[in-house]
MMTF fields as JSON, N, C-alpha, C and O atoms, coordinates in Angstrom:
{
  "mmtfVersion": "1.0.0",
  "mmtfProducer": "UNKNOWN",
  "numBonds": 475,
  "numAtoms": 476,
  "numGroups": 119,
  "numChains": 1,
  "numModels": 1,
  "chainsPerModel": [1],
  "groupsPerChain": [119],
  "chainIdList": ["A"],
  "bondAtomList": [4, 2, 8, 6, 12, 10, 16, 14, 20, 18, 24, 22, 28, 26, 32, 30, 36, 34, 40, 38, 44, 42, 48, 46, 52, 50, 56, 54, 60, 58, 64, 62, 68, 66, 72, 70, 76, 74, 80, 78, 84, 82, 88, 86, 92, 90, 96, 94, 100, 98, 104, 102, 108, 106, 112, 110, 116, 114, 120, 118, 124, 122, 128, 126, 132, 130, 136, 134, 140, 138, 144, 142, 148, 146, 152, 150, 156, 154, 160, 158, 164, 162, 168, 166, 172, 170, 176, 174, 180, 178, 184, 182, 188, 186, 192, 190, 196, 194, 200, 198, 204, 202, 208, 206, 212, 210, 216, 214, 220, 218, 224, 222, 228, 226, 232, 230, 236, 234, 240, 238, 244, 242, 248, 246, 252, 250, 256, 254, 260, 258, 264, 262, 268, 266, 272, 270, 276, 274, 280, 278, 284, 282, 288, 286, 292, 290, 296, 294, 300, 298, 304, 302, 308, 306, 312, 310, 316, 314, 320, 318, 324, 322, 328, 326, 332, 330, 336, 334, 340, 338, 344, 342, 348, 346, 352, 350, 356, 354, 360, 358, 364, 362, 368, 366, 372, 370, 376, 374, 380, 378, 384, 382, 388, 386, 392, 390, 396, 394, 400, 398, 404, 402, 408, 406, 412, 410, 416, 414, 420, 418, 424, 422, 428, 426, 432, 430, 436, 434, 440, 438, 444, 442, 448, 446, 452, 450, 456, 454, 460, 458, 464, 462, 468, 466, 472, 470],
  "bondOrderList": [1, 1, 1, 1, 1, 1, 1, 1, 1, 1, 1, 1, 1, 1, 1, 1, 1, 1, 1, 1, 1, 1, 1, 1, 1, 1, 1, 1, 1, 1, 1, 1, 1, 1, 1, 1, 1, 1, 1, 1, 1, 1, 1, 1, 1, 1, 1, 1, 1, 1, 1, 1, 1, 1, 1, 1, 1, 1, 1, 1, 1, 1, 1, 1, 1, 1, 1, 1, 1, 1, 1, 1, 1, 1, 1, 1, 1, 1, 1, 1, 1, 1, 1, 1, 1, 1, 1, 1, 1, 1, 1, 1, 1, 1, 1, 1, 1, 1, 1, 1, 1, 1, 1, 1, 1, 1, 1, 1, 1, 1, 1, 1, 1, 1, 1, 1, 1, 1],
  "groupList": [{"groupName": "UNK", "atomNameList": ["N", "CA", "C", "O"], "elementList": ["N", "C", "C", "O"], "formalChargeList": [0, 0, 0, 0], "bondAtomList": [1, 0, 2, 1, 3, 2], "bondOrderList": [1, 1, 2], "singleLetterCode": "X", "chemCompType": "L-PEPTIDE LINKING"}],
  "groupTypeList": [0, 0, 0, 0, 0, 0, 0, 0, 0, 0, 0, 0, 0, 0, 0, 0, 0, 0, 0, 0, 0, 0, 0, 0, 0, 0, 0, 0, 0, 0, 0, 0, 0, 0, 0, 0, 0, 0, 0, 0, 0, 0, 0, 0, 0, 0, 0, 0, 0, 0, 0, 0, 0, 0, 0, 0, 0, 0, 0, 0, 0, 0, 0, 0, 0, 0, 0, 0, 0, 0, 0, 0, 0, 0, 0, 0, 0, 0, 0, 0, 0, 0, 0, 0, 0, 0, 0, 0, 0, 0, 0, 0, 0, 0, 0, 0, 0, 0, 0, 0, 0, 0, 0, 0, 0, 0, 0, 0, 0, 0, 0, 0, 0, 0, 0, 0, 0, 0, 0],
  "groupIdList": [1, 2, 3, 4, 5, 6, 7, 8, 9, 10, 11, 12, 13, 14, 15, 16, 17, 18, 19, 20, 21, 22, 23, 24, 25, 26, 27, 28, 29, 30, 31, 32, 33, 34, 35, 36, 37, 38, 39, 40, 41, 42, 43, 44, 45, 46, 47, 48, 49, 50, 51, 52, 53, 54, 55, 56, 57, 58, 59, 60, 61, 62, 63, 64, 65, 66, 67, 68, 69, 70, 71, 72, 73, 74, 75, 76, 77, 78, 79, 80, 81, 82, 83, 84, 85, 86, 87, 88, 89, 90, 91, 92, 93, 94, 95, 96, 97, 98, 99, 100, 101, 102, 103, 104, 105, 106, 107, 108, 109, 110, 111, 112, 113, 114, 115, 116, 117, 118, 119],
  "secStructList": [7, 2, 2, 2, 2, 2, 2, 2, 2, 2, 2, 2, 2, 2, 2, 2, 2, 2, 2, 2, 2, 6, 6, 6, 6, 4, 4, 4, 4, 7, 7, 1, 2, 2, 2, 2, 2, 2, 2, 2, 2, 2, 4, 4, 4, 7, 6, 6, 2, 2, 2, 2, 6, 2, 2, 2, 2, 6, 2, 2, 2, 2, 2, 2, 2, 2, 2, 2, 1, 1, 7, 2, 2, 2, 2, 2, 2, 2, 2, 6, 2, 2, 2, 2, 2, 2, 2, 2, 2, 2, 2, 2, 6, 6, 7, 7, 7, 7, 7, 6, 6, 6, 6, 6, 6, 2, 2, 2, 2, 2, 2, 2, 2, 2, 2, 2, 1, 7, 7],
  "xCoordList": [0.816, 0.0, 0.859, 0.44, 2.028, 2.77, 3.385, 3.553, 3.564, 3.725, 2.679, 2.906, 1.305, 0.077, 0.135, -0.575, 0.957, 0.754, 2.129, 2.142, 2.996, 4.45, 3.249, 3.701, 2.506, 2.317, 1.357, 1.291, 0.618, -0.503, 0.045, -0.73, 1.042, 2.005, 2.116, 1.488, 3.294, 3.538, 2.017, 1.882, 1.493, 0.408, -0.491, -0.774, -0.642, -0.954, -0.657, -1.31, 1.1, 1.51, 1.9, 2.237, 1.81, 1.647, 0.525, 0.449, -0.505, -1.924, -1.687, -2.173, -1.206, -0.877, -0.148, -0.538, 1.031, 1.749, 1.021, 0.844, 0.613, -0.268, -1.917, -2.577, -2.058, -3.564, -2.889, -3.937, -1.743, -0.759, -0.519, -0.793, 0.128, 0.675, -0.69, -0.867, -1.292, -2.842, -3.452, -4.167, -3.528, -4.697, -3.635, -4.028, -2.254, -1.396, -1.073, 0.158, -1.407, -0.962, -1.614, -0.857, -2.702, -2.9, -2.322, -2.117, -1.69, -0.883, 0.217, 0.508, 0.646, 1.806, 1.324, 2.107, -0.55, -0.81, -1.268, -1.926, -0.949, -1.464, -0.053, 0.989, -0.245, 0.602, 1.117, 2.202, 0.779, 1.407, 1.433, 0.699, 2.923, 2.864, 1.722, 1.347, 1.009, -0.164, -1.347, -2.256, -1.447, -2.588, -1.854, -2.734, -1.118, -0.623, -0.478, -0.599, -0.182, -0.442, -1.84, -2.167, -2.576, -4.33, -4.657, -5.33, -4.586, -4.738, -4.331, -5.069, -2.885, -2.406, -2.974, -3.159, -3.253, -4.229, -5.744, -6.327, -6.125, -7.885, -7.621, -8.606, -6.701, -6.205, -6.609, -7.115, -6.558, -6.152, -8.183, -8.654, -8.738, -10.478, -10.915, -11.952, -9.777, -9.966, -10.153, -9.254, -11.286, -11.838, -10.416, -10.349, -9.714, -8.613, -7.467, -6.857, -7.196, -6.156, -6.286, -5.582, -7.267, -8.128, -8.12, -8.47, -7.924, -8.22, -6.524, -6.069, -5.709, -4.193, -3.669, -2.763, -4.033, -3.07, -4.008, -3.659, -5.347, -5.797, -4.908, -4.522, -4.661, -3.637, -2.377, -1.557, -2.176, -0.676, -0.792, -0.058, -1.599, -2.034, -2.214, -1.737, -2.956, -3.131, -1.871, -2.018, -0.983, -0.142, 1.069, 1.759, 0.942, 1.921, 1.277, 1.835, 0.257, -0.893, -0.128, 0.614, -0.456, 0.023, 1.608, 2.21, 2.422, 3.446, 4.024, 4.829, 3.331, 3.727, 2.937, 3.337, 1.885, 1.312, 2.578, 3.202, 3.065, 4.447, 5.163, 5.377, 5.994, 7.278, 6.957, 7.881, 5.422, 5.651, 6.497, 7.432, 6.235, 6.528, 7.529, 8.05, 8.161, 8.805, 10.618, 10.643, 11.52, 13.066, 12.886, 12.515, 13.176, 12.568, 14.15, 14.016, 15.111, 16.234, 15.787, 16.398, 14.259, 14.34, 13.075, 12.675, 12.101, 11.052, 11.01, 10.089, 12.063, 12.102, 12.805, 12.784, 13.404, 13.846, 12.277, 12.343, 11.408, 10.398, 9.619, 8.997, 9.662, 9.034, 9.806, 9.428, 10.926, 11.619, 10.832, 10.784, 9.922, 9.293, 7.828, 7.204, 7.72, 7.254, 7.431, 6.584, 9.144, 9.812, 9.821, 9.869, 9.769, 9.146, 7.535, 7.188, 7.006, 5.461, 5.362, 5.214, 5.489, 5.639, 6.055, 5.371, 7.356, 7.327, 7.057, 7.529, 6.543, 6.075, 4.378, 3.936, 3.369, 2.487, 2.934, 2.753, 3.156, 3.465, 3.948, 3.794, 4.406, 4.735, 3.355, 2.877, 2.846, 1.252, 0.28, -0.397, 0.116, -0.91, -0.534, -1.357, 0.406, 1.229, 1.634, 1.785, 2.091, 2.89, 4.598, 5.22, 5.188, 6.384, 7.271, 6.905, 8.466, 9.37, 10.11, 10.65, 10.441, 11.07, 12.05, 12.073, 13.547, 14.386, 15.069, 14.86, 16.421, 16.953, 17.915, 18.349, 18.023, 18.845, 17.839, 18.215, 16.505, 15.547, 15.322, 15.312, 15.109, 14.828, 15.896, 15.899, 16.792, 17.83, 18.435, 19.35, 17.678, 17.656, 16.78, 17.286, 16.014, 14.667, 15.166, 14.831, 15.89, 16.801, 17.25, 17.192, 17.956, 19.427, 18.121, 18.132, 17.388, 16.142, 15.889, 16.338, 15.334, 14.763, 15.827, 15.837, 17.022, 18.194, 18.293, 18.388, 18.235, 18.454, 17.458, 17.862, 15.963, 14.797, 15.225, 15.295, 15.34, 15.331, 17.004, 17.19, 18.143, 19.355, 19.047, 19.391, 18.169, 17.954, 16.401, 16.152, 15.896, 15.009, 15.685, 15.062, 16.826, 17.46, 17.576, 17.458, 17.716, 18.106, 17.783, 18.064],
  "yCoordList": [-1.199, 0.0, 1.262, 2.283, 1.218, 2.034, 3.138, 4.357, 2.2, 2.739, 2.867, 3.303, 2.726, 3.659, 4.732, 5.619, 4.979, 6.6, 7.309, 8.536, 6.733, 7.059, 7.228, 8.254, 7.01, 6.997, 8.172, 8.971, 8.233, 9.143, 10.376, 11.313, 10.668, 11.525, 12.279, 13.326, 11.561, 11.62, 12.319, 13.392, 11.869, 12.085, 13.376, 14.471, 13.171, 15.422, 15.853, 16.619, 15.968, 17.132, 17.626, 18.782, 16.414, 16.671, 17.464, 18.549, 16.846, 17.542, 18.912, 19.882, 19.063, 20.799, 21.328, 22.472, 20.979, 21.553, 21.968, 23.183, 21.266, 21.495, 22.326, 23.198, 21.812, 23.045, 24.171, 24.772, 25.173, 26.294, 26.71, 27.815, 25.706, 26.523, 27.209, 28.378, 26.454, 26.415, 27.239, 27.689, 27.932, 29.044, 30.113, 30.917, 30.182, 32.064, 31.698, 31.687, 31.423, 31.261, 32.861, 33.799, 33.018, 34.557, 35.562, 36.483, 35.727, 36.416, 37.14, 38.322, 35.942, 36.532, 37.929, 38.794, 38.003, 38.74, 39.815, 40.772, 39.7, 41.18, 42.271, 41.847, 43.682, 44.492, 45.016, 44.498, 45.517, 46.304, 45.378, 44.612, 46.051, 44.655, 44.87, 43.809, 45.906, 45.862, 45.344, 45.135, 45.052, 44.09, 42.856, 42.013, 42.462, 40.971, 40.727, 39.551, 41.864, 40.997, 40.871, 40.298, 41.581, 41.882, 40.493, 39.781, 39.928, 39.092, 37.663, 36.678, 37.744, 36.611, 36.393, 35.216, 37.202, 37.309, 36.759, 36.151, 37.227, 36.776, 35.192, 34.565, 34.576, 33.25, 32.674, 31.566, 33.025, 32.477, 32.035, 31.154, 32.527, 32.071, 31.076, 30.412, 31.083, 30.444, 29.099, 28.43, 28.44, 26.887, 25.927, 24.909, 25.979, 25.135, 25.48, 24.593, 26.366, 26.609, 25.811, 25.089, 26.155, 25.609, 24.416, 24.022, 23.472, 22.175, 21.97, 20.993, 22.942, 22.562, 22.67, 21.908, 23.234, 23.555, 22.8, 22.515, 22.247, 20.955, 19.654, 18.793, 19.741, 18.157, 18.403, 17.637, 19.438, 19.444, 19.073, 18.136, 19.601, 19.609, 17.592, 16.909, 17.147, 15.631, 15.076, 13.864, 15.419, 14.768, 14.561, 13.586, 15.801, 15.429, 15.149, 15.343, 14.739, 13.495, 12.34, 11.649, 12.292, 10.081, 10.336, 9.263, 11.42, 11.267, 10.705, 9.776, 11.635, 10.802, 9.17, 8.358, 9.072, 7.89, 6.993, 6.405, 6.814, 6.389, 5.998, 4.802, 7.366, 7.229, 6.624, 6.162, 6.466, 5.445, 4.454, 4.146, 3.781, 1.896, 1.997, 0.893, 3.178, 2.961, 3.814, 5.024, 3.216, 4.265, 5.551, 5.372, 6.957, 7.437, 7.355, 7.529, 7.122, 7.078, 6.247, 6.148, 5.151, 4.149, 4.791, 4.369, 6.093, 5.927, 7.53, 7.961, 8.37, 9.749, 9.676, 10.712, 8.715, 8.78, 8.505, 8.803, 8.19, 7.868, 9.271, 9.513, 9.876, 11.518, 12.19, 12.982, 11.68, 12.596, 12.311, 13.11, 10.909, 10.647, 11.408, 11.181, 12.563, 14.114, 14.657, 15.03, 14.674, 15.339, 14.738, 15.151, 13.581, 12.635, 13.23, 13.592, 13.251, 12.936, 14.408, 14.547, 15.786, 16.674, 17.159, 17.746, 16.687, 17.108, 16.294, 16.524, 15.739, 14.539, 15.306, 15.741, 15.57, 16.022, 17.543, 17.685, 18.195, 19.504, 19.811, 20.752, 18.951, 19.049, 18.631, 19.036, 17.774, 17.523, 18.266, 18.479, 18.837, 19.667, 21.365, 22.13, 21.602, 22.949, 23.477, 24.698, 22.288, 22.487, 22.818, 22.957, 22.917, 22.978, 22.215, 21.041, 22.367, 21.678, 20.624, 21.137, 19.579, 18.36, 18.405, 18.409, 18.468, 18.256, 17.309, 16.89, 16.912, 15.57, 15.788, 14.895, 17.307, 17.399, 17.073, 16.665, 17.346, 16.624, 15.489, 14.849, 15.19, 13.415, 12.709, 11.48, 13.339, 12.448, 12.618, 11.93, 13.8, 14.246, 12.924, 11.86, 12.992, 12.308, 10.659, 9.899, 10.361, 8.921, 8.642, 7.556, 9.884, 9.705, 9.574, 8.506, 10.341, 10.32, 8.796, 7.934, 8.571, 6.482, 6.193, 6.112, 5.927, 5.387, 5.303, 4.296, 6.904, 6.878, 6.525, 6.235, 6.234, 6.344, 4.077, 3.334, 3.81, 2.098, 1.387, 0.172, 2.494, 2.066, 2.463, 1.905, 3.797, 4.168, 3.075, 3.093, 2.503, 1.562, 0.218, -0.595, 0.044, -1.097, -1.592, -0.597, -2.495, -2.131, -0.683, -0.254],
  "zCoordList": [0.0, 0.0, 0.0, -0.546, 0.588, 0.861, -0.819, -0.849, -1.904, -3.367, -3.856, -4.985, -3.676, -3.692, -3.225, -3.699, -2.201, -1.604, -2.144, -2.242, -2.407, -3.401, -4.719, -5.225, -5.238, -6.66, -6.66, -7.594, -5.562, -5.496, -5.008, -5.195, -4.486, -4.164, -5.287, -5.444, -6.522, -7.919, -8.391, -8.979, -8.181, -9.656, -8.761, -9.246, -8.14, -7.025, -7.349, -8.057, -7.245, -7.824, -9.081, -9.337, -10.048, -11.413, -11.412, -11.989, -10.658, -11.425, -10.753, -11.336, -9.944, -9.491, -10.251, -10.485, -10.941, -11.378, -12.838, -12.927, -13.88, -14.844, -14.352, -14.916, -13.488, -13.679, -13.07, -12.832, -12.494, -12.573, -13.545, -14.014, -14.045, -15.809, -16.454, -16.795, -16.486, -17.356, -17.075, -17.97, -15.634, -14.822, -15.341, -16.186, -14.874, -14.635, -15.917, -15.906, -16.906, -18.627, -18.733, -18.983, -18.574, -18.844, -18.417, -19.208, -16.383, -16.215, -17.433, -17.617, -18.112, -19.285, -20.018, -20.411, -20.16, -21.34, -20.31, -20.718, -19.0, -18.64, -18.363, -17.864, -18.773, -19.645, -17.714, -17.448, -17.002, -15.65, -14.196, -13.571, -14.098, -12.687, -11.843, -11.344, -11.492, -10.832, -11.22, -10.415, -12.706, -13.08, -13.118, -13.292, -13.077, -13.198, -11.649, -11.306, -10.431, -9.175, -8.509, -7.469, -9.423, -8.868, -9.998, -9.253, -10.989, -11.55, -10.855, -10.834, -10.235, -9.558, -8.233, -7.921, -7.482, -6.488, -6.349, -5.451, -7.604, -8.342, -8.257, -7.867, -8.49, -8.639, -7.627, -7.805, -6.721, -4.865, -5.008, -4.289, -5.639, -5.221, -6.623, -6.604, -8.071, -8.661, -8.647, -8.139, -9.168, -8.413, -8.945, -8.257, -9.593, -10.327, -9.564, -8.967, -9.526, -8.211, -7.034, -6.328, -7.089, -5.542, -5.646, -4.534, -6.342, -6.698, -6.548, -5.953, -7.122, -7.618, -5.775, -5.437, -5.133, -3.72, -3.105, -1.959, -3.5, -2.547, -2.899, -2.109, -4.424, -4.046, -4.181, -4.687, -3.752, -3.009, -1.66, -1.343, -0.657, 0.41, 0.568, 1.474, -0.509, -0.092, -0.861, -1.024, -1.257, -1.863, -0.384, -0.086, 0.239, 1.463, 2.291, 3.372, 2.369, 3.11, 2.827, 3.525, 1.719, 1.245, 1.306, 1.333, 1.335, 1.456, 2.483, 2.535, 3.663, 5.005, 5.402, 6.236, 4.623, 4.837, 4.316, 5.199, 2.797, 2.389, 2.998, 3.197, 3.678, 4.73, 5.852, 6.521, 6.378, 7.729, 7.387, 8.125, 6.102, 6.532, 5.469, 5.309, 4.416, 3.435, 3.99, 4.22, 4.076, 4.188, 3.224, 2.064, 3.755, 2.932, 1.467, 0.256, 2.035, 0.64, -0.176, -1.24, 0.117, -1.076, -1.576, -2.661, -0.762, -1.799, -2.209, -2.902, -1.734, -2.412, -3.67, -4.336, -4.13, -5.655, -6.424, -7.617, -6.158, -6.783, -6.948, -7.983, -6.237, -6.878, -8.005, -8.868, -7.766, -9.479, -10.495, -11.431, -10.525, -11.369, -12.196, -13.233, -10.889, -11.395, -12.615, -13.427, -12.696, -14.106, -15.085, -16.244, -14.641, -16.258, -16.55, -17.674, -15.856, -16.227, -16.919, -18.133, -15.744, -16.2, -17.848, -18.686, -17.9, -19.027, -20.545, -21.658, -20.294, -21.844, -21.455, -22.518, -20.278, -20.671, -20.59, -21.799, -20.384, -21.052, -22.538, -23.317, -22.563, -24.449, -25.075, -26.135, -24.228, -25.073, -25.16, -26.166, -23.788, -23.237, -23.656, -24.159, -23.433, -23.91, -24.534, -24.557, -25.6, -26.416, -26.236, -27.288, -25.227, -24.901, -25.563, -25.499, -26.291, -26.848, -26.346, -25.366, -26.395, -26.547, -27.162, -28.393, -26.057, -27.035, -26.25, -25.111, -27.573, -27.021, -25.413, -24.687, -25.234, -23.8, -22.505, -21.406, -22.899, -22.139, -21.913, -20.861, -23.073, -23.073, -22.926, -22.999, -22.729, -22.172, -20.71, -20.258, -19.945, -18.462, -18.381, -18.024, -18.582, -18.217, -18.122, -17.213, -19.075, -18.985, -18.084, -17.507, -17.706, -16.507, -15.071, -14.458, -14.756, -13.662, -13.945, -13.189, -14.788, -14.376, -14.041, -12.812, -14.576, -14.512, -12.951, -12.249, -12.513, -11.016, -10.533, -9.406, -10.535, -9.931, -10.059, -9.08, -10.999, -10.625, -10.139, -10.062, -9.838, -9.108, -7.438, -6.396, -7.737, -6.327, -5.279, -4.073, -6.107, -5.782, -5.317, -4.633, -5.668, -5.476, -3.737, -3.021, -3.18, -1.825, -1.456, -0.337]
}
């Protein structure tokens, strides 16, 4: 049960991290720092926000549920697995570029995410 709450961990804060990008994507198009911090502010009652800092909030719920019964050196390599997810759906969802210095970060992370699983 314990990599149910390692996995559900992972997948919170993906979904936080993408419904962020997705909500302050407009911030970019507002022209004075005082409308872009009265805009970023408006955010704080936005229902998707609100949704994005609720599963952050439960993501370090199952986190500590995790670390009861898991060492945490064998199950914190398993959140890097964030930056995988992150960025293959951001290139989908976003459109963000893919390049090979990425996809090959992203190599070296499993690499470490199944040596660091080992023992």
């Amino acid at each position: 049960m314990s990599y149910v709450y390692v996995a559900a961990t992972v997948m919170l804060t993906v979904y936080g991290q993408l419904v962020i990008k997705w909500q302050v994507a407009e911030a970019a198009r507002q022209g004075e720092p005082a409308e872009r911090a009265a805009f970023l502010l408006g955010l704080l009652i936005n229902p998707w926000i609100v949704s994005a800092l609720a599963a952050a909030f439960g993501a370090a719920l199952c986190w500590m549920l995790a670390v009861v019964k898991l060492d945490l050196s064998h199950a914190y390599p398993f959140v890097s697995l964030s930056f995988v997810l992150v960025l293959f759906l951001s290139a989908g969802l976003f459109g963000e570029p893919l390049s090979l210095a990425k996809i090959s970060g992203v190599a070296l992370i499993l690499a470490g995410v199944a040596l660091g699983s080992q023992g």
